[in-house]
C-alpha positions, -999 to +999 in steps of 0.1 A: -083-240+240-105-242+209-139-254+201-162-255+174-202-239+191-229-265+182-253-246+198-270-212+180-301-186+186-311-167+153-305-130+158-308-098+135-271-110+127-278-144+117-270-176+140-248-165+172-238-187+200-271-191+224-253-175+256-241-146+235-259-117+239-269-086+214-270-047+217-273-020+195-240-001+196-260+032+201-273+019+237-239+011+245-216+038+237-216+078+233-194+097+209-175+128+213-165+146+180-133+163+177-127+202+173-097+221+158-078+232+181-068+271+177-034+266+166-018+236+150+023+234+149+045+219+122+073+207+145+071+198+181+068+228+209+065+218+243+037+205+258+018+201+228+006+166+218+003+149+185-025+162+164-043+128+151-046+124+114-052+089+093-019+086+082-007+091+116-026+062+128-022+042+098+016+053+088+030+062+121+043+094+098+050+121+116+024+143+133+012+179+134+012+190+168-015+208+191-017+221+227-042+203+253-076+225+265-107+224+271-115+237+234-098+201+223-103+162+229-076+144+240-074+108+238-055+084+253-033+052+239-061+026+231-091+045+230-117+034+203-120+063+181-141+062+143-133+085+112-165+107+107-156+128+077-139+122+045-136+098+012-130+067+046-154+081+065-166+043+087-127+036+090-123+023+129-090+030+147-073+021+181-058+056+189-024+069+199-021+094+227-031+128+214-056+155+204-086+141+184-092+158+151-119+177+136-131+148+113-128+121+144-152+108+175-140+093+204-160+058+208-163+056+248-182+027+267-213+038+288-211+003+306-184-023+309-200-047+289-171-048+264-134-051+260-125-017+242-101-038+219-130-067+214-151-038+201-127-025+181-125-060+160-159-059+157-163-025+141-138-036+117-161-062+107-182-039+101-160-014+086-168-018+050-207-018+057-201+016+075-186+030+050-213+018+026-237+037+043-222+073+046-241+099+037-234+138+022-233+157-015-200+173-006-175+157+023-193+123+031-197+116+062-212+084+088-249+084+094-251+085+128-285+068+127-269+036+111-237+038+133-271+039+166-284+004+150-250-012+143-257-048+163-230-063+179-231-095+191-217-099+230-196-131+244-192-126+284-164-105+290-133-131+298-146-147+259-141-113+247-105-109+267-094-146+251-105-132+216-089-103+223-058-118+234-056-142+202-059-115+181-035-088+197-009-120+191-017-119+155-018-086+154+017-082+173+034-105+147+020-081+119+036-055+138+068-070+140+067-079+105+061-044+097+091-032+115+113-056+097+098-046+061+108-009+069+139-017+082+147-039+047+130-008+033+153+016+044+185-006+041+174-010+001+168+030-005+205+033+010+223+005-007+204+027-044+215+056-034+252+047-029+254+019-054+239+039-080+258+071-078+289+053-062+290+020-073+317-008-058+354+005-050+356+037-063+381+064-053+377+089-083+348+107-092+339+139-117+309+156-125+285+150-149+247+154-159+238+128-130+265+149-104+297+134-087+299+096-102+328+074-107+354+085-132+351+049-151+314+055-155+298+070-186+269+090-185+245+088-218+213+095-229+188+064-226+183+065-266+220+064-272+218+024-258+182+016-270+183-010-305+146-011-304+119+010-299+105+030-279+070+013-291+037+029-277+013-002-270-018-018-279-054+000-276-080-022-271-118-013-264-132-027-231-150-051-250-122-075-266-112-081-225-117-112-209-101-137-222-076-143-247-036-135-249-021-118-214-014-080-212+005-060-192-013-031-172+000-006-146-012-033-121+006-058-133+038-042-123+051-055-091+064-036-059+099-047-073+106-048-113+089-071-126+058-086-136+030-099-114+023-127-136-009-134-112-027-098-120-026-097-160-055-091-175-066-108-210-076-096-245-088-108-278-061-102-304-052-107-342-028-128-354-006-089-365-014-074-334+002-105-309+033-098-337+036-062-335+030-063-295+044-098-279+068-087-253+106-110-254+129-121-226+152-085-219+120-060-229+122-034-207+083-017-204+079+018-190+047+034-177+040+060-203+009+074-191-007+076-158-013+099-124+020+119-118+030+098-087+028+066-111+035+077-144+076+062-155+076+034-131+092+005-155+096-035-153+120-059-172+107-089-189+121-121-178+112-156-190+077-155-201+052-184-199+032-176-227+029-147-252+024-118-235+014-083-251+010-048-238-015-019-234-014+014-253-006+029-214+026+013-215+064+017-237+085-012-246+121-013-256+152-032-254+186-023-251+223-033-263+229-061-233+267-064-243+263-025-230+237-022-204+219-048-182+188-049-188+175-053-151+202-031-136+187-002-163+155-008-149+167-004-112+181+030-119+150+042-144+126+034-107+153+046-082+139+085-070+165+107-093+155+093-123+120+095-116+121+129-104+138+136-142+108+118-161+079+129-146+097+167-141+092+162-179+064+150-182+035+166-195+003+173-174-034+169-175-061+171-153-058+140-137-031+124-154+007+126-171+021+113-201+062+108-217+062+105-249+093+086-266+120+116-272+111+122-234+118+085-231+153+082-247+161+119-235+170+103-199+207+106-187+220+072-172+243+056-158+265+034-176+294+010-154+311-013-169+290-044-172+302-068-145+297-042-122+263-032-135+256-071-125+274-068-090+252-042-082+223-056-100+229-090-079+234-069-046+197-053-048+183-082-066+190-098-030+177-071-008+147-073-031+139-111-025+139-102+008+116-079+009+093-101-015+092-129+011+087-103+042+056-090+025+045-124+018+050-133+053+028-100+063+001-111+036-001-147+054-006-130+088-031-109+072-055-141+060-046-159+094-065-124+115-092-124+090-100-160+092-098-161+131-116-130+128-142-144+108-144-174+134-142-162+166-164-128+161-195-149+149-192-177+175-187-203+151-152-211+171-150-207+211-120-203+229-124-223+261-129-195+295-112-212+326 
């Protein structure tokens, strides 16, 4: 089904197959800009049809909602449609049936020289050198004049349905994976949110700080369980980075509750300073300072490597482990309540939010008795490895479409037309 093309003509592209053809996407397709339609509805009326926004085409979250006229563009499932306005303005999408917003044109074909889809993959290739080349003081938007001269390069039209075909298969498996990550998404949120109010077995509850919990819980204050710290972290100018001791960052925290071991940084230290800052096996490290949607996210340390310190952004303590488990702590510090608690107390800035450490050991907790705190600990430790290895998966798929991509958009693999 595959071959590797021997046989290239130089073009304004580089080398492309020799019975590939070029056209300049402005000679090839029009573009109809959306308007706003009169009135736009929060929930669903009758009739009306989804109002298209990014993260309605990226998220699948759910739409505004706006009635069909001749004022408005509709679109239907498939069409080829570009973002015009905005901080993504170049971003290409395949759309969903609906009305096309303000900030959006409608790519349509004047000839059917192309697969609609085929095109699509191509302006994704081109997706980051669109939105290179935007152009505005205020709201940037495309420059219509380099979207005219885009070249694309042009297989015959059942080379462009195989291509198409390969990479809708890719693209279906992404899909799928993306169904099961929300699913193990949703399944994790619930398990937090009845093992960490509820916990295993319980009949009896009371109210407390937290609200109904089970009557053999205690509910504390974070510094009540803390033996050391809270310890702000190191400050560093740019210029000791680079190489050196590791140090833990805001994006070195993982999607879970640890440590991405491949994303720390490095920095030149002293001998006092990788004393006063080495993080241990059990440190638990908060985000201390950040945007409010960031700021009190917090990681355990497990078994470290090599010394490891961290940044002046960040807050490390550890706790009493014969009294609370360290990674089940850290669970309940990231789940939504308690997050909601820190940053409600946080205090603002411009652009970002800070805790300080009475804020820090201020936080009500939970506190089970210790095997369960590891029952439940073990249960969403599980639902979490899951998750690790389904987003893994989706990251392999995600190299496999960008390699074929790479391949079989330039030509430099064929995909055999019977």
């Amino acid at each position: 089904m595959f071959y590797r093309e021997t046989e290239f003509q130089d073009s304004p592209l580089g080398k492309i197959p020799r019975n590939w053809d070029i056209v300049k996407l402005g000679e090839s397709c029009t573009y109809n800009k959306g308007k706003k339609p009169d009135k736009i509805e929060e929930e669903y009326v009758e009739g009306y049809l989804p109002y298209l926004s990014t993260r309605y085409l990226r998220e699948d979250w759910t739409a505004k909602f706006a009635k069909s006229s001749e004022k408005v563009i509709t679109v239907s499932e498939g069409d080829l449609i570009l973002l015009w306005d905005g901080s993504n303005a170049g971003e290409v999408f395949l759309a969903k049936r609906g009305i096309l917003s303000s900030t959006m044109v409608k790519i349509a074909l004047k000839e059917q020289r192309h697969n609609v889809k085929f095109l699509f993959y191509m302006l994704k290739m081109s997706e980051h050198y669109l939105k290179g080349q935007t152009k505005g003081t205020g709201v940037p938007h495309v420059d219509s004049n380099v979207l005219d001269r885009l070249v694309i390069p042009i297989p015959k039209l059942p080379e462009q349905e195989n291509i198409v075909r390969v990479l809708g298969d890719v693209d279906s498996a992404i899909d799928l994976t993306d169904k099961v990550i929300a699913k193990t998404e949703r399944l994790k949120k619930g398990l937090m949110q009845q093992l960490l109010t509820r916990g295993i077995g319980h009949t009896e509850l009371e109210v407390t700080e937290l609200g109904k919990t089970p009557k053999e819980w205690q509910v504390t204050k974070l510094g009540d369980v803390v033996i050391d710290g809270p310890q702000n972290g190191l400050y560093k100018q740019a210029k000791h980075y680079g190489d050196g001791i590791a140090i833990v960052r805001i994006d070195s925290f993982s999607s879970g509750s640890e440590i991405e071991p491949t994303t720390l940084k490095r920095i030149r230290l002293e001998k006092p300073e990788l004393k006063c800052y080495s993080l241990n096996r059990g440190d638990i490290v908060l985000n201390r300072v950040n945007s409010i949607d960031h700021v009190g996210k917090s990681v355990v340390i497990r078994e470290l490597s090599e010394p490891v310190v961290f940044e002046s952004n960040m807050m490390r303590f550890n706790v009493d482990e014969k009294v609370v488990n360290p990674a089940f702590l850290v669970t309940y510090l990231n789940c939504p309540k308690a997050l909601s608690y820190i940053r409600s107390n946080a205090k603002r800035a411009v652009h970002q939010a800070s805790v300080n450490q009475e804020d820090v050991k201020s936080i009500p907790i939970p506190v089970p008795p210790i095997e369960e705190q590891q029952k439940i600990n073990s249960i969403l430790s599980a639902i979490e490895a899951k998750l690790k290895l389904e987003l893994a998966e989706r990251k392999k798929l995600e190299r496999t479409k960008h390699g074929l991509m790479d391949l079989l958009l330039t030509g430099k693999v064929r995909i055999k037309v019977d």
